[in-house]
Backbone bond lengths (Angstrom), bond angles and torsions (degrees), N, CA, C in turn:
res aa  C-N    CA-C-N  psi(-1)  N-CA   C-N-CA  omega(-1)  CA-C   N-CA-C  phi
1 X - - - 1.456 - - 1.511 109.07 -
2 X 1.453 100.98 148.29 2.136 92.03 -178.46 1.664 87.81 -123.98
3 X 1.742 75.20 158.17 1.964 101.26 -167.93 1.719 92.19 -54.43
4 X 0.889 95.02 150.94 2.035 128.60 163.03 1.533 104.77 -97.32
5 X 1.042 113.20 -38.72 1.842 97.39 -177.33 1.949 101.75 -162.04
6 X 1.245 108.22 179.04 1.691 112.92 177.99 1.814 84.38 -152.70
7 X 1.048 81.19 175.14 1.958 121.74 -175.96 1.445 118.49 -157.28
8 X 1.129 116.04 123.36 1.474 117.78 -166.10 1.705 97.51 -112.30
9 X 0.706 141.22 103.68 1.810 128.23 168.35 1.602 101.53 -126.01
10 X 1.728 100.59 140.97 1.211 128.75 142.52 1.239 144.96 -68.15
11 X 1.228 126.42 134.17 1.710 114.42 161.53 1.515 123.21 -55.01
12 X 0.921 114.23 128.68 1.647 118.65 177.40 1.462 111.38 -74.93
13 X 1.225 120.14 117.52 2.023 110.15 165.35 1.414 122.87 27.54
14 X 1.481 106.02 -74.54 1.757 120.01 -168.46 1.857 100.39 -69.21
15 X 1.552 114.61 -16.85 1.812 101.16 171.94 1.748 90.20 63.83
16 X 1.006 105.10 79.41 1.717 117.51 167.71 1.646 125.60 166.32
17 X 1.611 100.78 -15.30 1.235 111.89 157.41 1.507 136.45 -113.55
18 X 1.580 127.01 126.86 1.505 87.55 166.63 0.947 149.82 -72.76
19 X 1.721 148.14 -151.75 1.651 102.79 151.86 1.758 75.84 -154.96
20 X 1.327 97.40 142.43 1.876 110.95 164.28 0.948 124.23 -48.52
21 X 1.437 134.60 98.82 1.688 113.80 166.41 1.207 120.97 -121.37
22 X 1.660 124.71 4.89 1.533 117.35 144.60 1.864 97.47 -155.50
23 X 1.030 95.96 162.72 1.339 124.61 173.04 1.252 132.10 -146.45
24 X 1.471 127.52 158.63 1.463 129.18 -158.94 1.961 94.81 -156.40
25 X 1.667 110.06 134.95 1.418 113.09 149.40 1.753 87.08 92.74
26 X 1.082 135.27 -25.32 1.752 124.34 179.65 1.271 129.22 -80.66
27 X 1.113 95.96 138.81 2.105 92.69 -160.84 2.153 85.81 -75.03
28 X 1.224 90.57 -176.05 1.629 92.35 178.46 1.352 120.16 -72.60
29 X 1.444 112.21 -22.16 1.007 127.12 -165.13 1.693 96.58 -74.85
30 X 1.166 112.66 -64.07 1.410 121.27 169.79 1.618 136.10 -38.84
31 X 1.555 96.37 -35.85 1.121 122.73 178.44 1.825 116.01 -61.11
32 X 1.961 89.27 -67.97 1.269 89.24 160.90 1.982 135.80 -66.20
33 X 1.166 108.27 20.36 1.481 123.17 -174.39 1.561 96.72 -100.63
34 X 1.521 101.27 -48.78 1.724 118.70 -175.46 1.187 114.72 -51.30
35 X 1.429 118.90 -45.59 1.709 137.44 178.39 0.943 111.29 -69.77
36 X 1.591 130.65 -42.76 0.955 124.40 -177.41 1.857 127.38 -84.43
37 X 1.552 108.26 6.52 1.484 140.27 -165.46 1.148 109.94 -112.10
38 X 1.376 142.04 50.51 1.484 117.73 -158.46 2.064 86.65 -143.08
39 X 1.112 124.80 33.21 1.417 120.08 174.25 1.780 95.28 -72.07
40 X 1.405 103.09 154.79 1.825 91.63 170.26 1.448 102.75 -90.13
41 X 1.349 142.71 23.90 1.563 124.75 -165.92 1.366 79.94 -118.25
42 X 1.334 142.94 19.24 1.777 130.30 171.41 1.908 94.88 -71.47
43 X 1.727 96.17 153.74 1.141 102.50 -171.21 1.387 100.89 -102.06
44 X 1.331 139.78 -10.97 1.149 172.69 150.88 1.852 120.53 -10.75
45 X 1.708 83.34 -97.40 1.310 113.63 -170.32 1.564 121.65 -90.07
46 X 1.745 95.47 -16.17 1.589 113.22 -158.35 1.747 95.79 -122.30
47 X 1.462 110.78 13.58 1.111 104.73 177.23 1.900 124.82 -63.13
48 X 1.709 107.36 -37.86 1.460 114.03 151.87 1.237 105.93 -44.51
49 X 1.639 141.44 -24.16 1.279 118.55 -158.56 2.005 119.38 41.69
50 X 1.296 84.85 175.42 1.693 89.66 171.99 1.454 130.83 -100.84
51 X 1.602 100.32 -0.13 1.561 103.19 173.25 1.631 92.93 -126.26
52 X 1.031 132.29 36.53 1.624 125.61 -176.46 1.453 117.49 -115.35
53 X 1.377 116.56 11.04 1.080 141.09 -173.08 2.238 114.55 61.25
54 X 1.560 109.19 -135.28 1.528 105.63 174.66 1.467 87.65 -96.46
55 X 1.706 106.41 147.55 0.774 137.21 169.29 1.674 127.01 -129.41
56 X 1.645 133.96 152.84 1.137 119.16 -154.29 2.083 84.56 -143.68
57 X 0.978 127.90 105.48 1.650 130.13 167.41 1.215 113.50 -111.60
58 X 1.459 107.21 148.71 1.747 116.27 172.51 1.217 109.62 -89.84
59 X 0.916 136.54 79.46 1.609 126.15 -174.27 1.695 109.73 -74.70
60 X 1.127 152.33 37.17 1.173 164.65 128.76 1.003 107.58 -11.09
61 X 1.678 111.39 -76.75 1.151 116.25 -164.37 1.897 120.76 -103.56
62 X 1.500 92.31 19.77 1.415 100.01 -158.76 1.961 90.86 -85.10
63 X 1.846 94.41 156.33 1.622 107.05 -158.05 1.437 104.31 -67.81
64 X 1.610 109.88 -22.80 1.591 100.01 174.46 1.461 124.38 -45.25
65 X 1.607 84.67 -49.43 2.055 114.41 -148.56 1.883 85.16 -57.71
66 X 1.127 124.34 -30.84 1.437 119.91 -153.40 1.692 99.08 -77.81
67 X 1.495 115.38 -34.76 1.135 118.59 167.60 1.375 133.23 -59.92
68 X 1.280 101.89 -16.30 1.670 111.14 -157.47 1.695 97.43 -62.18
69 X 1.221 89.56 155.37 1.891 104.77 -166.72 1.388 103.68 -101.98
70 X 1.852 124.36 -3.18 1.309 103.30 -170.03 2.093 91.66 -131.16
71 X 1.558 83.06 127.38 2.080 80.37 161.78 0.572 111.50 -97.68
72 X 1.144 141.84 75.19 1.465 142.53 143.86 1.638 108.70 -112.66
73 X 1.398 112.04 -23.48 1.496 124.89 165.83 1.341 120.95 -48.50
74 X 1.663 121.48 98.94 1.264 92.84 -168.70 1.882 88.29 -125.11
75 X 1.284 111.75 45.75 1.496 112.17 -166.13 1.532 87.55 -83.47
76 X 1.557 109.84 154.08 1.325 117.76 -175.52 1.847 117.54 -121.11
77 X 1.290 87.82 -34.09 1.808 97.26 166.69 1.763 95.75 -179.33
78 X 1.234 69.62 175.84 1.951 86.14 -156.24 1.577 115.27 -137.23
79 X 1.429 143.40 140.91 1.079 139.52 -164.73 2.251 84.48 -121.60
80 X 1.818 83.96 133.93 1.524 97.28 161.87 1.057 111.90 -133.04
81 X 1.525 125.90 159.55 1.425 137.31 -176.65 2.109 90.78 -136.74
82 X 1.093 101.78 146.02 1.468 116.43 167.75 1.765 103.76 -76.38
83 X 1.316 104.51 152.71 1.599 111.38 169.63 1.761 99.26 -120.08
84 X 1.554 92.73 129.42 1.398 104.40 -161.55 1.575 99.51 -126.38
85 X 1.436 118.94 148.88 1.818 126.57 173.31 1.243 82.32 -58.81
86 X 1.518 129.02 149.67 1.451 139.17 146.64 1.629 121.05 -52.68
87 X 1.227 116.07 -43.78 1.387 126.85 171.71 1.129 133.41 -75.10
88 X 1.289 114.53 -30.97 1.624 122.03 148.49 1.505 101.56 -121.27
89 X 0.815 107.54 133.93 1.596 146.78 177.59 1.697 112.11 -72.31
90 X 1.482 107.80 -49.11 1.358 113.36 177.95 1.394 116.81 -64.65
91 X 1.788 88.37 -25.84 2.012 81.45 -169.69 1.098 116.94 -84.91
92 X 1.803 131.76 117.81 1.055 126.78 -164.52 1.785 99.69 -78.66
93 X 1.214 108.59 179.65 1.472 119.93 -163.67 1.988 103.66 -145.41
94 X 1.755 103.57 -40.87 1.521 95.87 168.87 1.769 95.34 151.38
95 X 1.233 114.60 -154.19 1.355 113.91 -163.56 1.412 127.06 -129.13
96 X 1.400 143.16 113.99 1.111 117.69 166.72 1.446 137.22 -105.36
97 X 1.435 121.53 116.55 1.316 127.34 -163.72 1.471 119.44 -109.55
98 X 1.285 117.71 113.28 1.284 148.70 166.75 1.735 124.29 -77.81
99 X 1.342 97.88 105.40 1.750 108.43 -169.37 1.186 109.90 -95.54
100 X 1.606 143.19 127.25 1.690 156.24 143.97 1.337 94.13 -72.24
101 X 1.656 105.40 160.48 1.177 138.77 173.23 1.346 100.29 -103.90
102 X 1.140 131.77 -9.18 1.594 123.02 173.28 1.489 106.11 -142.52
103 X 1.426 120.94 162.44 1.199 142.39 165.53 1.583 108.75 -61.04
104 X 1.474 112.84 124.03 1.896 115.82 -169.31 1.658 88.95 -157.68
105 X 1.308 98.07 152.66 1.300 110.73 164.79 2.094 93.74 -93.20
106 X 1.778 108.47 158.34 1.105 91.21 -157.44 1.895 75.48 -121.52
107 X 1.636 86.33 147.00 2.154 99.34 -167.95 1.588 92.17 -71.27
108 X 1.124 105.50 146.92 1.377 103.23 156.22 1.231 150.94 -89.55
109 X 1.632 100.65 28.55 1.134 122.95 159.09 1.701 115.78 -100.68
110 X 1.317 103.90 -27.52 1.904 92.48 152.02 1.592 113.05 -67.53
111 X 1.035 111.70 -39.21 1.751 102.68 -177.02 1.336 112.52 -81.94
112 X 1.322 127.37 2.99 1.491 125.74 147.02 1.325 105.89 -70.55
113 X 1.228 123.80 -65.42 1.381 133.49 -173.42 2.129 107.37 -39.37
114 X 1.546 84.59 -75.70 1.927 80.78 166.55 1.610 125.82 -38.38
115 X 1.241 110.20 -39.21 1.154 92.27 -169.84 1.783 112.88 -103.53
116 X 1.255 112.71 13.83 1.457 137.92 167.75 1.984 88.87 -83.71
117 X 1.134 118.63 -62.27 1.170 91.74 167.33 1.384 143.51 -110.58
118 X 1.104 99.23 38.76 1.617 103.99 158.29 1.524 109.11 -105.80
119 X 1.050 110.15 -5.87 1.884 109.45 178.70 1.950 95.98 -90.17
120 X 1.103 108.73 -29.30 1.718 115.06 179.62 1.822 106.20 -61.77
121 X 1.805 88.64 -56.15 1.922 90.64 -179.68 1.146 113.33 -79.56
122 X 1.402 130.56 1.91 1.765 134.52 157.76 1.442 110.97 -94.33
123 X 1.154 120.75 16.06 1.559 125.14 173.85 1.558 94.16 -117.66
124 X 1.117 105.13 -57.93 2.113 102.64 176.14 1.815 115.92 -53.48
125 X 1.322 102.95 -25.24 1.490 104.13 -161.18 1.406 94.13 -82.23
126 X 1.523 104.64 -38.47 2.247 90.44 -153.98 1.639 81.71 -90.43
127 X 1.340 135.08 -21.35 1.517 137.35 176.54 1.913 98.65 -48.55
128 X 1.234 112.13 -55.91 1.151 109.20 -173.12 1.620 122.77 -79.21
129 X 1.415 109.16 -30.35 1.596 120.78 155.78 1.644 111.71 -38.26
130 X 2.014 102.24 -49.30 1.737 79.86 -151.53 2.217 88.91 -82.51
131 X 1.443 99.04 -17.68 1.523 79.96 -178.17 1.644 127.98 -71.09
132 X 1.505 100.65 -14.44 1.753 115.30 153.46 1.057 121.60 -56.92
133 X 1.617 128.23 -34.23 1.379 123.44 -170.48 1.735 85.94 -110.90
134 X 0.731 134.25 -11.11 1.761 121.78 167.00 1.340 101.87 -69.00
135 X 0.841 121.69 -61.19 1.967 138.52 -178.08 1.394 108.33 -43.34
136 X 1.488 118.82 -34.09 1.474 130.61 -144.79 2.193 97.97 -111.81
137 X 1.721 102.65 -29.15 1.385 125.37 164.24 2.036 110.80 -65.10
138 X 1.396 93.79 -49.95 1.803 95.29 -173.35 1.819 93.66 -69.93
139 X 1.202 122.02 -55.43 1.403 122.55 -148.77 2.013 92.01 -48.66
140 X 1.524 105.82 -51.59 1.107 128.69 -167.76 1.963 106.66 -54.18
141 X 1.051 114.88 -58.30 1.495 114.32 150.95 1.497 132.84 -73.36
142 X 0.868 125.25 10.25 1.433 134.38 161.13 1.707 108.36 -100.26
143 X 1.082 127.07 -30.39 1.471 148.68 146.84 1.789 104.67 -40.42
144 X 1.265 98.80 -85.61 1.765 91.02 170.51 1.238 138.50 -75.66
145 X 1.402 103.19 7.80 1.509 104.31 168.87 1.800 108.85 -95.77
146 X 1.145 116.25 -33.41 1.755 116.35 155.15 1.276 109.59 -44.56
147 X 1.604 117.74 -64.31 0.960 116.30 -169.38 1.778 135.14 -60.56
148 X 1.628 94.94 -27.27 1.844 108.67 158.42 1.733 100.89 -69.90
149 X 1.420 106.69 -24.40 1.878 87.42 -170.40 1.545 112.84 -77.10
150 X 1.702 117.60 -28.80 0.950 111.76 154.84 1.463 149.45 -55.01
151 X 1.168 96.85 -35.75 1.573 125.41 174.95 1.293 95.80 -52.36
152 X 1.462 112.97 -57.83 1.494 107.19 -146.16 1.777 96.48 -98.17
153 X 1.309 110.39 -1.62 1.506 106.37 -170.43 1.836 91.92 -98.02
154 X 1.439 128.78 -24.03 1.195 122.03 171.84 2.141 122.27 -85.15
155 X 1.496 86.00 -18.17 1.696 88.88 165.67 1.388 118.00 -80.64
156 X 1.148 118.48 -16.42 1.637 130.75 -170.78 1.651 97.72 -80.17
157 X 1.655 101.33 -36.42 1.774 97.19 -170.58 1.423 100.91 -87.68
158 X 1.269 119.02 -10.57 1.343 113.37 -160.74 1.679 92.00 -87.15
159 X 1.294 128.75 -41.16 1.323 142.60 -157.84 1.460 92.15 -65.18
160 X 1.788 115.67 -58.23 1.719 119.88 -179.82 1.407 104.73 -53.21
161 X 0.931 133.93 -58.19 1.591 128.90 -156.41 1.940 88.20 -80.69
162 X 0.895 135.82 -18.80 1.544 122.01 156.99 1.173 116.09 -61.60
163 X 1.317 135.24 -42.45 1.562 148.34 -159.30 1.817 100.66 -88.07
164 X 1.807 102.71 -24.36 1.710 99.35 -171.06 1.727 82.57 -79.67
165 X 1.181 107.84 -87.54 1.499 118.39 -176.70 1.907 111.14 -0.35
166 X 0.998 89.98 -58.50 1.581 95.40 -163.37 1.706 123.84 -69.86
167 X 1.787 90.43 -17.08 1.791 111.69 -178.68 1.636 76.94 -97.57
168 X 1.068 160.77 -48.43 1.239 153.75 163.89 1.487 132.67 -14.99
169 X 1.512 95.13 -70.19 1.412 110.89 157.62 1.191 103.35 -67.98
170 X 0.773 161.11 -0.20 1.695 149.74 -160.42 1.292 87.95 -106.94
171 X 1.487 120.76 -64.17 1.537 118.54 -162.06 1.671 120.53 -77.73
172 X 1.276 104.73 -17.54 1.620 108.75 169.02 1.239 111.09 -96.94
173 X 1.608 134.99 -26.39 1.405 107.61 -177.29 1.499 120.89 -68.73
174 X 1.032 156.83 -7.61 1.631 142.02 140.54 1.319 112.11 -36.35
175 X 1.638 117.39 -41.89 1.916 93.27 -177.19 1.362 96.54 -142.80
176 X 2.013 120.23 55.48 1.579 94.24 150.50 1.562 93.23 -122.66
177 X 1.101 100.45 173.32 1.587 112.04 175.84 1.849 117.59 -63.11
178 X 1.039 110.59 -166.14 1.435 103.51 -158.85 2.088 111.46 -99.81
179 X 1.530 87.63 -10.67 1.593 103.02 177.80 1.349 102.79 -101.61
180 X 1.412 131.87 16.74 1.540 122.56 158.08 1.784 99.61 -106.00
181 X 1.053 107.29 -36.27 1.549 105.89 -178.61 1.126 105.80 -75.41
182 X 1.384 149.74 -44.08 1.486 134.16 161.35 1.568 114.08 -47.70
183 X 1.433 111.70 -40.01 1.928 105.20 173.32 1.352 108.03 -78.24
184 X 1.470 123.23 -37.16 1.918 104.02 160.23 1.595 117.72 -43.62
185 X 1.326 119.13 -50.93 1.609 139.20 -153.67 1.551 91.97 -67.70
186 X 1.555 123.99 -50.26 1.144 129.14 -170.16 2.096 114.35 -67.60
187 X 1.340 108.86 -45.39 1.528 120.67 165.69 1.518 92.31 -56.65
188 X 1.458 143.69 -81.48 0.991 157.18 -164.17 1.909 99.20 -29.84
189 X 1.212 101.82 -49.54 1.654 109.54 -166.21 2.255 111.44 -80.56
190 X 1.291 90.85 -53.09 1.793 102.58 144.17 1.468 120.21 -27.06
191 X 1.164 108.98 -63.67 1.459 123.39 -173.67 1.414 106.75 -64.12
192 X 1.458 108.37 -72.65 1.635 106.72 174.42 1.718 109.86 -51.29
193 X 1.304 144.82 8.37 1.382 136.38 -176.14 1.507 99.61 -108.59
194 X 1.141 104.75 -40.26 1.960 121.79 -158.97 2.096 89.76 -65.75
């Protein structure tokens, strides 16, 4: 039998939710059911869990399926595999779930296959994670390296216009009056604060 639909979800940050980030084969109706389904304590979808390796359930007869609010559902059991970092193994990454329209035992040469690619989309996923947080590391030092250039490109001016000021006052106090040398003295005092 071949899949009717998949669901790809991630763990979110806090490691307690999943979260949708592609899907294939779900009417909208379904879709929006999917999004709105993503706790990890479902007995369902999360039955592989994330450390339980691939897993293959009939959900037919399972107590959810009886609840379900939409007929148009006509999935019958479903094969999941965990999405795992390649380099650590423990660290889960999220889930991929594969839906039948009928009840099958699943060959284990599809569950080679699944889990050939779910180890592929857990090599693309944390591949693209660490080049997000590499990307997100440069922006962040390229940020403070402007920001030392400023620093140091506004102390440099601040230091000159101290050095003018002060040859300033130097060269007018013999012949200006006493209300230009208090407004030198005052720039002069600015300067040393700034």
């Amino acid at each position: 039998a071949s899949a009717s639909a998949g669901v790809v979800r991630l763990l979110t940050p806090d490691g307690h939710t999943l979260e949708i980030i592609s899907s294939a084969g779900l009417s909208t109706e379904l879709q929006e059911e999917a999004e709105s389904f993503v706790e990890l304590d479902c007995e369902v979808t999360d039955n592989a869990n994330l450390d339980n390796g691939i897993h293959a359930t009939d959900i037919s007869s399972c107590t959810s399926r009886q609840n379900c609010r939409h007929a148009s559902c006509c999935f019958q059991s479903l094969l999941a595999a965990p999405l795992e970092a390649p380099n650590s193994p423990c660290a889960p990454l999220g889930i991929l779930t594969i839906f039948f329209e009928e009840p099958h035992e699943v060959a284990s040469s599809a569950m080679k296959t699944v889990t050939s690619f779910a180890e592929a989309m857990s090599a693309t996923i944390e591949h693209t994670r660490i080049n997000r947080e590499t990307s997100r590391l440069e922006r962040l030092t390229a940020r403070q390296e402007i920001a030392n250039d400023i620093h140091d490109s506004l102390a440099q001016t601040l230091a000159s216009l101290r050095f003018q000021v002060r040859v300033l006052d130097e060269t007018l106090q013999p012949i200006s009056e006493f209300k230009s040398i208090r407004g030198i003295e005052q720039v002069e005092n600015s300067l040393d604060e700034a």
